[in-house]
C-alpha positions, 0 to 999 in steps of 0.5 A: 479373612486375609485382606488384599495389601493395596497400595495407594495412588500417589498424587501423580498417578492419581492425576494421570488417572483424571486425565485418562477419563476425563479424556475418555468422557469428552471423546465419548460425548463429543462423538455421540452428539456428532452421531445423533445429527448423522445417525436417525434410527429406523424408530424413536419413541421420541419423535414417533410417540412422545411428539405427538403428545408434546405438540398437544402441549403447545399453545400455538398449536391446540389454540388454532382448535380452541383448547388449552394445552394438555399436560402429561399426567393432569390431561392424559397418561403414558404407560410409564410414571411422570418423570420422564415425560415431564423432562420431555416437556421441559426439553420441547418448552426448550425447543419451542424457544428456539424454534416455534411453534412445533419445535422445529418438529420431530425429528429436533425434538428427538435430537434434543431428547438424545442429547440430554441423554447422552449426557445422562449416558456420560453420567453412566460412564462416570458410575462405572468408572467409580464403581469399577475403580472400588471393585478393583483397580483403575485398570479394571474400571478404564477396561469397564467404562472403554467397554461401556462407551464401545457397546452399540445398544448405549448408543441405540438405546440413548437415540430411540428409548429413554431408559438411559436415565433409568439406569443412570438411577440404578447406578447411583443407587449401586454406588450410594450403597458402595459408600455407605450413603443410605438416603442418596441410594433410597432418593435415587431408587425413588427417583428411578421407580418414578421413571419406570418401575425396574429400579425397584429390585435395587431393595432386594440388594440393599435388604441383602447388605445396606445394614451390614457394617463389618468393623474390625473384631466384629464382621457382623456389626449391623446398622440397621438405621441405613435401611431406615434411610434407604426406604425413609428417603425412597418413599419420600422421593416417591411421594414428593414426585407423585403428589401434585398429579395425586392431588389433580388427577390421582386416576391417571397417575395410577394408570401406569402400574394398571396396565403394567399388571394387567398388560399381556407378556410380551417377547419372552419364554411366558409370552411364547408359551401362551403364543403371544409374539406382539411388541408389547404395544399398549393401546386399544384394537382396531375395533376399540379404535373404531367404536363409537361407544369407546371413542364417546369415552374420549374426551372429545375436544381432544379428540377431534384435536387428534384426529385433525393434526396434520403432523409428520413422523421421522418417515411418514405421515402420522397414520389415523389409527395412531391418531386414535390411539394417542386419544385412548390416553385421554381416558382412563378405560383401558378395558381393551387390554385382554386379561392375561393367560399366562399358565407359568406365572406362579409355577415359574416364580416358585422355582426362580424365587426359590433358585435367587432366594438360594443364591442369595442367602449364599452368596458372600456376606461381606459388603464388598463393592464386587459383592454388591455389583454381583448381587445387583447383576444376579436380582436384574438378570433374575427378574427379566429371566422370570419377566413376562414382557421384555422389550429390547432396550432392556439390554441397557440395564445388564450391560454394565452390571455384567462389565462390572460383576465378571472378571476382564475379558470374560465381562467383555466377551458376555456383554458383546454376546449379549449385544449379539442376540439382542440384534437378532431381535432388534433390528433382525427380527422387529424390522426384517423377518416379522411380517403382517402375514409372518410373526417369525414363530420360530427365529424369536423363540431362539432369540428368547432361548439363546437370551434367558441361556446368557442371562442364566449363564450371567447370573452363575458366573456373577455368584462364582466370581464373589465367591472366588474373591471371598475365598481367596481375596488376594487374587487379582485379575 
């Protein structure tokens, strides 16, 4: 194979290049914590959700009822692993400081979340840069990380969710994996699953090439020591994470990845074709809500906390049926969650894994940074098109794989196409067509239609472009 010539950066172009994204970041950042004071999106998992449970962690407020502060993962479980909420944690402690008992409420709480990510967000910027600069050139890379910092779902996504983070996981890892650093990318991996379980396809891309170290004379060298890295520091993380809440409360630690596996789909083609067309919330009916023999498994100190507090949401009240269902966190039966009937389970995943398997083994075998980013966007946009549930902040994982995995212009052009659908989802359908008396049957079924088309679509230009550049490697964009 013909190696492209590169010709080095001299040291003055190498400090113009600096300059261009240092002042990129600082624009960004400057002009995303100005927006965060301006901008209050219609929901925030942060002051909606998250509060509520941060409040239950403040000694002023539960003394007024006599309890001790309730902790995330030793009192109580959330539907994701501990990393984030204790992150929240240490972000309300903060707040607390500052302002009090309370935090200064939800809304500061949730400003203080969002500036964290942002800066976690600034972080993502910075990988794309790296990453896109090895793909090509710091052309190439400026057009990615510009296009990054325009889209609008990084900005919602920043402000309302909390997978920000999560990416920023992932995108290490993919960079750790460019440079041959074996433990980092494993270490992040390992990070990121204990923040919500995506980051875990990142094996399948480090199976695919991690051990492949091509030198001159020999293109299928192995060093199968990195693969021993990777996993050897992913479980390591993992289990540094995981092991105080496995030593206190090992039952509710466990809770996340239950109901991950017993949780109905939601928002996607599985979930229509079963005629499931809710959010994909977690929590007990109305009738469990309403159970005395459900809410007698509650520990009831924190129930009656719960159901007492009189706290403010962004827009209004706290509601009581809410109430109850940050109590149902309190236990660990979650036998309101119906079992799944999901008839495309294993008839789906026969032909999508055989369809990736496919891809995969004929995808390029040299570890090239394009080859990397095209595998990692492939196995992503694989597993939410076979996904059972699809939530719409999801976006954020495709959008930059997509910036760095096609070729300029058309990366762009498939991520704002992307955006697009994902609007007519949230806010589109979530916030004006569903209504109680309405579910908006057919608009989400295009929604879905239109998503899992781009996503396919996404998937076959990836394996293209690497194959392209394998085939003709002296081609520049």
């Amino acid at each position: 194979m013909v190696e492209p010539v590169e010709i080095p950066a001299t040291p003055e172009q190498l400090r113009l290049e600096k300059k261009e994204i240092v002042g990129v970041c600082l624009l960004f950042l400057i002009f995303r914590w100005m927006m965060l004071f301006w901008f209050q999106p219609a929901y925030s998992e942060f002051a909606q959700y998250l509060y509520p449970f941060m409040l239950l962690s403040d000694p002023g407020y539960v003394g007024q009822y006599g309890l001790q502060p309730a902790l995330p993962f030793i009192d109580y479980w959330l539907e994701y692993p501990p990393v984030f909420p204790w992150i929240a944690l240490g972000i309300y402690r903060i707040n607390m400081g500052i302002f009090g008992t309370g935090g200064g409420g939800p809304t500061a709480f949730a400003d203080a979340v969002s500036m964290f990510l942002s800066a976690v967000d600034l972080a993502n910027m910075l990988l794309i840069y790296m990453i896109a600069k090895k793909v090509l050139n710091h052309r190439f890379a400026m057009r990615c990380t510009v296009g990054y910092a325009l889209l609008f779902f990084p900005l919602v996504v920043s402000t309302c969710y909390f997978d920000s983070l999560v990416l920023c996981s992932m995108l290490l890892s993919l960079w750790a994996m460019i440079n041959g650093k074996a433990a980092l990318a494993g270490g992040a991996v390992g990070f990121g699953i204990m923040t919500k379980f995506i980051p875990g396809v990142m094996a399948l891309v480090a199976l695919k090439y991690l051990a492949k170290k091509p030198e001159p004379g020999d293109p299928y060298k192995k060093d199968w020591g990195r693969l021993v890295h990777y996993f050897g520091a992913m479980v390591l993380t993992m289990g540094v994470l995981a092991s105080t809440f496995l030593i206190v409360r090992p039952d509710l630690l466990e809770m996340p990845l239950r109901v991950t596996l017993a949780r109905p789909g939601w928002e996607t083609f599985r979930a229509i074709v079963e005629g499931n067309y809710d959010v994909g919330h977690i929590g007990p009916s109305d009738t469990h809500l309403t159970s005395d023999d459900y809410c007698a498994s509650i520990s009831s100190p924190y129930m009656a906390a719960v159901r007492g507090q009189k706290l403010d949401n962004v827009r209004e009240p706290i509601r009581e049926l809410f109430r109850l269902r940050i109590a149902s966190r309190f236990t660990d039966n979650c036998d309101y969650i119906p079992p799944p009937q999901d008839s495309l389970k294993w008839p789906l995943l026969i032909v999508i894994g055989a369809i990736y398997l496919i891809a995969v083994l004929f995808s390029p075998v040299e570890p090239s940074p394009l080859n990397y980013a095209a595998v990692t966007c492939i196995t992503v946009a694989t597993g939410f098109v076979y996904s059972s549930g699809w939530s719409p902040q999801f976006i954020i994982y495709m959008l930059p794989l997509i910036m760095l995995s096609l070729w300029p212009r058309v990366n762009l052009f498939f991520a704002v196409a992307l955006s697009v659908v994902n609007f007519m989802e949230m806010p589109l359908w979530l916030f004006y067509v569903q209504t109680p008396a309405d579910p908006g049957k057919e608009f989400l079924a295009v929604v879905i239609v239109l998503r899992t088309v781009l996503l396919c679509i996404v998937s076959a230009l990836a394996f293209y472009n690497m194959s392209l550049q394998a085939k003709k490697p002296e081609m520049n964009y």
